[in-house]
N, C-alpha and C positions, 0 to 999 in steps of 0.2 A: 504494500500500500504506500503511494507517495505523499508526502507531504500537502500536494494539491487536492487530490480526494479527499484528507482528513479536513480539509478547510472547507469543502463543498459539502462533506456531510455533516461537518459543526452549525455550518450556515443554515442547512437544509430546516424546514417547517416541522419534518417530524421530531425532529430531535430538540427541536426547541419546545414543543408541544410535551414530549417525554419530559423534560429536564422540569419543565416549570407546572408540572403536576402535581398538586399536594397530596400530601398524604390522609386518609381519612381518620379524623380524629375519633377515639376510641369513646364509643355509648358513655355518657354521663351514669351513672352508679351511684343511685344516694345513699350513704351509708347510715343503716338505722341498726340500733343497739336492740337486741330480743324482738325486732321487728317492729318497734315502737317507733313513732314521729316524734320530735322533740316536745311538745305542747303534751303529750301522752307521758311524756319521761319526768315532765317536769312535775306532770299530776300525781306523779307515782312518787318521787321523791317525798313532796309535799306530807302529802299521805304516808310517807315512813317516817318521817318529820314529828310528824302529831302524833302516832303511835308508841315514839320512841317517847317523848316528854309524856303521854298520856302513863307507859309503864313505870317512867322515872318517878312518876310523881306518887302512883299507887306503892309504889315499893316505899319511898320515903313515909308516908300515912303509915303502912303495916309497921313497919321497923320503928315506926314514933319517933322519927328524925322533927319530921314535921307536925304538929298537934292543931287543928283547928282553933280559933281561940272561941266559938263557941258548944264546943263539945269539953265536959266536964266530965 
């Protein structure tokens, strides 16, 4: 191959068509944690939030850390 053909087929249409072809970018993929949306995740936190002070607070009552002041 001479020099002259590597320059006619650089010049050429197809090869400029090839070269400046993107690539197709890769499916968007939303990543969700146990299949949850975020506004689901956040409900769910919430919700183990109150659970958790709801148990801290009965445990402290039992134990008589805490005493109501009107229970005698």
């Amino acid at each position: 191959m001479s020099i002259d053909e590597l320059r006619e087929q650089a010049s050429s249409q197809e090869f400029l068509e090839d070269a400046l072809e993107p690539e197709p970018a890769p499916p968007y993929r939303e990543r969700r944690f146990l299949g949850l949306t975020a506004f689901q995740r956040f409900i769910l936190s919430l919700l183990l939030f109150f659970v958790t002070c709801l148990v801290g607070s009965f445990f402290l009552l039992v134990t008589q850390r805490v005493v109501f002041p009107f229970v005698n």
